[in-house]
C-alpha positions as CSV (number, residue, x, y, z in Angstrom):
1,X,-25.2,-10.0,-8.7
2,X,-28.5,-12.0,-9.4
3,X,-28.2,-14.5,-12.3
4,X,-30.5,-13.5,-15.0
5,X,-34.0,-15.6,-14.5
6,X,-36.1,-17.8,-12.3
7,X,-37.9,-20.1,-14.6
8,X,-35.8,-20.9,-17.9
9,X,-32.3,-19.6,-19.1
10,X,-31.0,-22.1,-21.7
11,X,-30.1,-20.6,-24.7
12,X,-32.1,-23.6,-26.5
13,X,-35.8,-22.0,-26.8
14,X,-37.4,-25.2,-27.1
15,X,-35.7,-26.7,-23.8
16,X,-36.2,-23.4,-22.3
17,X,-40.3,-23.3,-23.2
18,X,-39.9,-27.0,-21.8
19,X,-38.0,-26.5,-18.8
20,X,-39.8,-23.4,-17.7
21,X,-43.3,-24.5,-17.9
22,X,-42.1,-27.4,-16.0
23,X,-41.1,-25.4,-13.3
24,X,-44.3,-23.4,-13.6
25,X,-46.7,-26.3,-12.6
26,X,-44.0,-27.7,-9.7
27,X,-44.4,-23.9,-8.4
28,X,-47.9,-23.7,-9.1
29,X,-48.4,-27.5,-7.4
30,X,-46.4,-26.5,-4.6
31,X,-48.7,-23.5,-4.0
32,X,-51.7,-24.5,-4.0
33,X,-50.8,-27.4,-1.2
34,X,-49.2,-24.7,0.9
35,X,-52.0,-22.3,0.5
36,X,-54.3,-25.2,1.8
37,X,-52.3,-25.9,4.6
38,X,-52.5,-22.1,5.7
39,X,-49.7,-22.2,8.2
40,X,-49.2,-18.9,8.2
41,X,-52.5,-18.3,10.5
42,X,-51.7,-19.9,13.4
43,X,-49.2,-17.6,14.5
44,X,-49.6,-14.4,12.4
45,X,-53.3,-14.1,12.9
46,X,-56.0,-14.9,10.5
47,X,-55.6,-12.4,8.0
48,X,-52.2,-14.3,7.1
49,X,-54.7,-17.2,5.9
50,X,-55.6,-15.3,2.7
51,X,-53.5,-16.1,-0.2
52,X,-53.1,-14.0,-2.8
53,X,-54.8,-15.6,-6.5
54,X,-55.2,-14.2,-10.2
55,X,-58.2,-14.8,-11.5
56,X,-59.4,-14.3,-15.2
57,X,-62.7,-14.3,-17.4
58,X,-61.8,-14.8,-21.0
59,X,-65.2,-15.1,-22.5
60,X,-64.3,-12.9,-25.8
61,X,-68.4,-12.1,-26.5
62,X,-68.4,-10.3,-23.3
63,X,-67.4,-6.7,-22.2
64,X,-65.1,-6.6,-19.4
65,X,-67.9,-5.2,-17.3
66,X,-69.6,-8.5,-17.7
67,X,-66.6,-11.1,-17.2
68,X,-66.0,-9.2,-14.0
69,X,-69.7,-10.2,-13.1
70,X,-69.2,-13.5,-14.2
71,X,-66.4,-13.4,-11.6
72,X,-67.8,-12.3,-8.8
73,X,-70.7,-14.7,-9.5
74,X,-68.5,-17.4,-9.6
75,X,-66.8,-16.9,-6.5
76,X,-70.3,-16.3,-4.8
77,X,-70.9,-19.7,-5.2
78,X,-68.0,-20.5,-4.1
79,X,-67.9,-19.2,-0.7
80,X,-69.0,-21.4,1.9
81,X,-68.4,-21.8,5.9
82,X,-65.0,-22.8,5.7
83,X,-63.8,-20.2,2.9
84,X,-64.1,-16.9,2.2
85,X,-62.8,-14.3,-0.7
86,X,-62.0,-10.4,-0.8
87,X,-61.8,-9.4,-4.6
88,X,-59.3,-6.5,-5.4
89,X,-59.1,-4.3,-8.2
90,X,-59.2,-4.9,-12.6
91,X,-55.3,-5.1,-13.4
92,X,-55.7,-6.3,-16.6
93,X,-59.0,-5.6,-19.2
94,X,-58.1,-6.4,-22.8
95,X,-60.8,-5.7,-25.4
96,X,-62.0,-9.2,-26.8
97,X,-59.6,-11.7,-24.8
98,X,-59.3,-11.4,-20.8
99,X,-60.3,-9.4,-17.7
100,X,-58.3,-10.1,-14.4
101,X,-58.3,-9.0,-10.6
102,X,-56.4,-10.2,-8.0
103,X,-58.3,-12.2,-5.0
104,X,-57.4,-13.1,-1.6
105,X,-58.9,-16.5,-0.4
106,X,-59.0,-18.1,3.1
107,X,-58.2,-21.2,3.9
108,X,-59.1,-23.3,0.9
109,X,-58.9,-21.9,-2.5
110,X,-62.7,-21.6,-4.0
111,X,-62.3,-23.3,-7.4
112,X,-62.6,-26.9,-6.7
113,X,-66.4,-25.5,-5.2
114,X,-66.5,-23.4,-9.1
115,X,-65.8,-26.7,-11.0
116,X,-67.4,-29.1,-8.8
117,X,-71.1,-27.0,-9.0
118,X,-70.6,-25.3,-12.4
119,X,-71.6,-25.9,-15.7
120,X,-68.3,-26.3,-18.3
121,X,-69.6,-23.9,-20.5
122,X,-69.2,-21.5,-17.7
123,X,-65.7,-22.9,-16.4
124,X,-64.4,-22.7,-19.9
125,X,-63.6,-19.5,-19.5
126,X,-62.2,-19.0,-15.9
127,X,-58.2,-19.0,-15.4
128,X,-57.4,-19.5,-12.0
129,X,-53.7,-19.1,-10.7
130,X,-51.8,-19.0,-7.1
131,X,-50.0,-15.4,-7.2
132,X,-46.8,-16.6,-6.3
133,X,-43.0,-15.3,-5.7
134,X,-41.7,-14.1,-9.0
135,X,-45.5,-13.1,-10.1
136,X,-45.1,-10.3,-7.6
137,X,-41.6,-8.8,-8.2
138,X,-41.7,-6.0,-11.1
139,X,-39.3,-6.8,-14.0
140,X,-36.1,-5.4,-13.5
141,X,-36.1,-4.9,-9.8
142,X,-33.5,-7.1,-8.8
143,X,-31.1,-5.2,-11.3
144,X,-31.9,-2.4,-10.2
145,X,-31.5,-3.1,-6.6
146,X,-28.2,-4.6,-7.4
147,X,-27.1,-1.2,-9.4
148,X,-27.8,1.0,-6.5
149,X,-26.2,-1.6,-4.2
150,X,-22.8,-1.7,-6.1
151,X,-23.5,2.1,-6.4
152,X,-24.9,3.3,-2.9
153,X,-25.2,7.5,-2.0
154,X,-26.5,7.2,1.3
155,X,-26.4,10.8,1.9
156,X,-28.8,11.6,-1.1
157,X,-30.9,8.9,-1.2
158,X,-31.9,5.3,0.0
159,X,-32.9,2.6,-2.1
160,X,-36.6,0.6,-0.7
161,X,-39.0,-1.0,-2.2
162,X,-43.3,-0.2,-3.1
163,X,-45.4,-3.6,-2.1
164,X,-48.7,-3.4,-3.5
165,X,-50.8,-4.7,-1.0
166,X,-53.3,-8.0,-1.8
167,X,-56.9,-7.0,-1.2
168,X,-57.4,-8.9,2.4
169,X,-54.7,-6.2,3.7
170,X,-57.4,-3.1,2.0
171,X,-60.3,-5.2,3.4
172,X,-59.7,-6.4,6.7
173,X,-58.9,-2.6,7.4
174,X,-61.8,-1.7,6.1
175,X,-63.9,-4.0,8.3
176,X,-61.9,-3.3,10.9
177,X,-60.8,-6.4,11.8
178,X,-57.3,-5.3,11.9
179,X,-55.3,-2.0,11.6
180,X,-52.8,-1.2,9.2
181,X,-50.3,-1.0,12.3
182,X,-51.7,-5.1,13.3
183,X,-51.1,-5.9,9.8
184,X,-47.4,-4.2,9.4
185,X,-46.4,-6.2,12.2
186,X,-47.8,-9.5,11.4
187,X,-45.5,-8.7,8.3
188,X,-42.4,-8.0,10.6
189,X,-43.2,-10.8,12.7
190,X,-43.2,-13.1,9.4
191,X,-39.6,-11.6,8.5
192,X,-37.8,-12.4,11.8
193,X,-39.1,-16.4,11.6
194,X,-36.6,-18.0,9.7
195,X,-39.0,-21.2,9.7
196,X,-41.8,-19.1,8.2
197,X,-40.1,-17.7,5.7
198,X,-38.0,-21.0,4.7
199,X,-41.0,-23.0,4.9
200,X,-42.7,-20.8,1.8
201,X,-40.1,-20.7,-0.6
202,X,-40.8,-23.0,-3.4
203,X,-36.9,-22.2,-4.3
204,X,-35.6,-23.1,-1.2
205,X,-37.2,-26.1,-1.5
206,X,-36.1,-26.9,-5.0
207,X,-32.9,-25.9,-3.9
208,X,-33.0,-29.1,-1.8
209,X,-34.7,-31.5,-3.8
210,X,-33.0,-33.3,-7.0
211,X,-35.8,-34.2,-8.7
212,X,-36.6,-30.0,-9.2
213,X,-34.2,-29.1,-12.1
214,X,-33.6,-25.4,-10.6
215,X,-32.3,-22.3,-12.3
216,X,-29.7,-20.2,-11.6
217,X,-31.9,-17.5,-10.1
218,X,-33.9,-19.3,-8.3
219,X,-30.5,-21.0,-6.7
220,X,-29.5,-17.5,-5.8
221,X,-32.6,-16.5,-3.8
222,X,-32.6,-19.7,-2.2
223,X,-29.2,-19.3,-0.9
224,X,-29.9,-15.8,0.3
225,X,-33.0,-17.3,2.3
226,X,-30.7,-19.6,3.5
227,X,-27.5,-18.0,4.2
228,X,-29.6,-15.3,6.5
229,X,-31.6,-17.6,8.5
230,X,-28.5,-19.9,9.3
231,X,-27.2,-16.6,11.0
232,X,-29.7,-17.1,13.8
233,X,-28.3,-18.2,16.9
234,X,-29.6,-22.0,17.3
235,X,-29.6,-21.4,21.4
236,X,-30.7,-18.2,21.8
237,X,-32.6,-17.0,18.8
238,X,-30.8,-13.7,18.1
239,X,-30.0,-12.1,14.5
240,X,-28.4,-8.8,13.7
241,X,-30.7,-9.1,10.6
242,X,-33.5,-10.1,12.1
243,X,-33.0,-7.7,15.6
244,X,-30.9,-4.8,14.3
245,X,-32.1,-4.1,10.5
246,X,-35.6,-5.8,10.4
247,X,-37.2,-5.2,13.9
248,X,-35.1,-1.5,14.3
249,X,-33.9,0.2,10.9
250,X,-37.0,-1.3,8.7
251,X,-39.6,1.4,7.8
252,X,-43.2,0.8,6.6
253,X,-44.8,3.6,5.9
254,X,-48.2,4.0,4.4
255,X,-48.2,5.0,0.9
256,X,-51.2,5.9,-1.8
257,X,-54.2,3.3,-2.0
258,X,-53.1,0.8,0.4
259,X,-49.6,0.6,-0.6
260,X,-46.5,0.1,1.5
261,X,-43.3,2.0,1.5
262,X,-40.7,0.2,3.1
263,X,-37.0,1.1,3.5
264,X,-34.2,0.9,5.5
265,X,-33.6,4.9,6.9
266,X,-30.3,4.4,8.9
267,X,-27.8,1.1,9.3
268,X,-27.0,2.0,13.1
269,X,-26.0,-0.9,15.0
270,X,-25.8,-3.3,11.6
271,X,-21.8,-2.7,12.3
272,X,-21.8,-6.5,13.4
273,X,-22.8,-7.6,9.5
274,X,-19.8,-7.9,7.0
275,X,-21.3,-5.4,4.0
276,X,-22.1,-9.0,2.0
277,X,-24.2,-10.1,4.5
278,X,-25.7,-6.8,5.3
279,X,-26.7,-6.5,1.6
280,X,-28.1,-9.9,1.8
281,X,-30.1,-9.1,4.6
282,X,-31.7,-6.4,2.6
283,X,-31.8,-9.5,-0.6
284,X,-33.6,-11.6,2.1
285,X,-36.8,-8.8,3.1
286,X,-37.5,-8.4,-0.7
287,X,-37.6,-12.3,-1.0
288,X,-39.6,-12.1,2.5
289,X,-42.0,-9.3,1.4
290,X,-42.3,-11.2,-1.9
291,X,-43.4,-14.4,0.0
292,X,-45.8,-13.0,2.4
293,X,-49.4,-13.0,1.2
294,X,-50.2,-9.3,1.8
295,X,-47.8,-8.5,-1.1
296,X,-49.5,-8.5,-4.4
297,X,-47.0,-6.5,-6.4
298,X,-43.1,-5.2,-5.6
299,X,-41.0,-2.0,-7.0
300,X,-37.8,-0.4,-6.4
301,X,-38.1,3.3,-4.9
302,X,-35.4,5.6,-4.4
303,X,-36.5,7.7,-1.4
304,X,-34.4,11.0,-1.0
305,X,-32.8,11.9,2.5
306,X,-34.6,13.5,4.4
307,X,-37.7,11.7,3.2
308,X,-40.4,13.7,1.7
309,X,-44.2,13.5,3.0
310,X,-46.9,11.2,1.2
311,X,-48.6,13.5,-0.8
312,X,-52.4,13.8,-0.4
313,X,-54.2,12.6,-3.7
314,X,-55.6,15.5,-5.7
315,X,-56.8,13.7,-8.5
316,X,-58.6,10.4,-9.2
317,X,-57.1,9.3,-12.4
318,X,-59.5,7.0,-14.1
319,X,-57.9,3.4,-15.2
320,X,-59.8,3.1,-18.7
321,X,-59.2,0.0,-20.6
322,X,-55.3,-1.6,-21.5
323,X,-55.4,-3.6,-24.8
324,X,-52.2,-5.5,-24.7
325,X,-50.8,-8.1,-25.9
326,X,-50.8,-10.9,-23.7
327,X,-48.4,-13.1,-25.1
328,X,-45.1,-12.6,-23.0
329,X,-41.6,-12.4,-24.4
330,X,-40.6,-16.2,-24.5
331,X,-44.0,-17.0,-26.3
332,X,-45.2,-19.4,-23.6
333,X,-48.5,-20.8,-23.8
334,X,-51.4,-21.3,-21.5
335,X,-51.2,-24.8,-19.0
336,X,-53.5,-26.8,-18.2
337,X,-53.3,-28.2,-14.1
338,X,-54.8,-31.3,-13.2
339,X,-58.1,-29.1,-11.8
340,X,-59.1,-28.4,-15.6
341,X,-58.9,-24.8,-15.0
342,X,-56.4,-23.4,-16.7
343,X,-52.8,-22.1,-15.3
344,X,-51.5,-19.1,-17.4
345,X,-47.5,-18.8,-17.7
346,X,-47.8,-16.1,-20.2
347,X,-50.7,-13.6,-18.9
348,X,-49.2,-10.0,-18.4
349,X,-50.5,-8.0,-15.6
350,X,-50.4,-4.8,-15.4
351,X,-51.2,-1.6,-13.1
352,X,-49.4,0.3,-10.3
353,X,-51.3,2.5,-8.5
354,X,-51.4,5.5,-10.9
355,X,-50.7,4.4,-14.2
356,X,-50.1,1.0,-15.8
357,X,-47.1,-0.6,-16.0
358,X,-47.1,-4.3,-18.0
359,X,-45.4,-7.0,-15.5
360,X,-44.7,-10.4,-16.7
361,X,-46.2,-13.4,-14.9
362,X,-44.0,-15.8,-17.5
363,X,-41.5,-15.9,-14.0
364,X,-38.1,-15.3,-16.6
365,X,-38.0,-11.5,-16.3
366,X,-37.5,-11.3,-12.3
C-alpha cells in the first residue's frame, strides 16, 4: 500500500514546510534541465518534445480576461525559431489573485526569452512552473487504486485511469501533424522503454542519490519503476509487463475533449506475473502515464464490464469563474527559483473536463 506523501510527512510542520519545499525546487531544478535536454524526441517523435508547464498571471487589477492576454502576449515574445508553445485551456481563474492554463513548450522553455526582453513590472506578475509527476495525479488516486486492488470484482467492473491530455496532444491533432492513433502509440512506445521511463523520474533518481532526502512515497514509486524494468530480459529485451499487459491488454480509448481512457480489459497471458508483480505492473503505467508529457491531469475510473460507449456531448457546460482559495492544506508558500519567476508549491488547480474539481500542486496529497 502506498505510503502517505511525496513531498513532506514528518509530523513536525515546520521540518515538514522545510523539507518539502526543498524537495520542490530539487524537483522543479531537475525538470527544467530534463525538459531542455528533450530526450524524449529523438525516438518518440517531435510531439514528445513539448513539456507540459503551468503558467499564471496574478496581476490582481486585472480581470482574468486580461491576465490571460497578458499571457499569451508574453509567450508571443517568447517564441522564436528554436521554440514553440500550444496554450491549453483556464484551469484556475480566481477573482482578484490568479489566472492559470496549462502550456506545452518545445524544446527550450520560453521564460528565460520573457525575463531577458521584458520589463519587471510586467514579469512581476508571471508564475512559471514545470508540470511535473505528482502535479498531475488527482488526490486520492493512489488510494483508491490500492482499494480496488486489495478489493478487485473483475466480473463487474475494471479499475483504469482518465489522463487529461496536455494541449500539444489537442493541437498537433488539430494541425494534423499527428493522429490521435500516432500519438497513443508514441505513449505505448514510451511505456515499454525502461530507459525512458527511468531516465524521467526525478524519484528514481532521488532514490539513488544521498544528497536528496526522499520521502517515503516517493521511495515507493521509485521502487515500482524500478522493480518492473529490472524484469526485462538484459539479452533479449522481453517483459511480460511490457509485451503481455502494456503492448496486448492496455486500452486507450478516446474519451470527451481530448481525454484518454485507458484500462486494462482482460489479464490473458499475464499468468507468467506473480499477482504482486502484476499489480505493480499496473503501479508502473500510472507512474509512466504520469511521466509522459501528453499527460496533464490523472483520475481513477471504474469502467463496468462490458464497457459502455463514449457518449456524444449534448451539452456545452460553460466553465464560469472558480474563486478558491489558493492556499493548500500544509500552508506552503510561494518559491522563488533562481530565474526570478516565481515557483508555486501551494497553487491549486482545478478542472476536469465537465466540472471542477480542486487538485493540489503542494505534491503531499498524491
Amino acid at each position: 500500500h502506498p505510503p502517505p506523501y511525496d513531498f513532506g510527512a514528518d509530523d513536525d510542520e515546520e521540518a515538514e514546510d522545510e523539507e518539502s519545499d526543498e524537495l520542490f525546487l530539487a524537483a522543479t531544478a531537475r525538470q527544467w534541465d530534463f525538459n531542455q535536454r528533450s530526450i524524449l524526441a529523438e525516438s518518440l517523435g517531435p510531439a514528445n518534445a513539448y513539456y507540459p508547464y503551468i503558467a499564471c498571471y496574478s496581476d490582481p487589477e486585472l480581470s482574468g480576461y486580461r491576465r490571460i492576454l497578458h499571457l499569451i502576449g508574453l509567450f508571443e515574445s517568447a517564441v522564436t525559431n528554436e521554440n514553440s508553445i500550444f496554450i491549453g485551456d483556464t484551469i484556475v481563474n480566481v477573482r482578484k489573485a490568479r489566472t492559470c492554463v496549462w502550456t506545452s513548450s518545445s524544446p527550450a522553455d520560453p521564460f528565460r526569452n520573457i525575463a531577458d526582453t521584458q520589463p519587471e513590472e510586467t514579469t512581476k506578475h508571471l508564475e512559471y512552473q514545470p508540470h511535473m509527476f505528482s502535479m498531475k495525479i488527482v488526490d486520492g488516486t493512489t488510494e483508491l487504486i490500492a482499494e480496488r486492488m486489495a478489493n478487485p470484482e473483475p466480473d463487474k467492473n475494471r479499475l483504469g485511469v482518465v489522463v487529461r491530455t496536455c494541449p500539444v496532444y489537442s493541437e498537433y491533432v488539430r494541425l494534423g501533424l499527428a493522429t490521435r492513433q500516432d500519438l497513443t502509440e508514441a505513449l505505448v512506445r514510451f511505456l515499454t522503454d525502461r530507459d525512458l521511463v527511468r531516465n524521467s523520474s526525478f524519484y528514481v533518481e532521488a532514490s539513488q542519490d544521498e544528497s536528496i532526502a526522499s520521502t517515503p512515497r516517493m521511495d515507493w514509486w521509485a521502487e515500482i519503476i524500478t522493480n518492473v524494468t529490472d524484469r526485462v530480459d538484459p539479452t533479449t529485451g522481453a517483459s511480460v509487463c511490457f509485451d503481455v499487459v502494456i503492448a496486448r491488454q492496455l486500452k486507450f480509448a478516446e474519451g470527451y475533449k481530448d481525454t484518454i481512457e485507458v484500462y486494462v480489459e482482460s489479464y490473458g497471458d499475464s499468468s507468467a506475473l506473480t499477482e504482486a508483480e502484476f499489480q505493480e505492473c499496473l503501479w508502473y503505467v500510472v507512474a509512466g502515464l504520469a511521466l509522459h508529457p501528453f499527460s496533464c491531469q490523472i483520475e481513477p475510473e471504474i469502467y463496468k464490464v462490458p464497457l459502455p460507449p463514449v457518449p456524444s456531448p449534448t451539452a456545452i457546460v460553460p466553465s464560469g469563474e472558480v474563486d478558491h482559495d489558493l492556499a493548500s492544506d500544509n500552508g506552503h508558500s510561494s518559491s522563488s527559483g533562481a530565474s526570478g519567476i516565481r515557483a508555486f508549491p501551494e497553487i491549486m488547480v482545478c478542472g476536469t473536463v465537465l466540472l471542477p474539481v480542486i487538485v493540489s500542486l503542494a505534491l503531499v496529497a498524491q
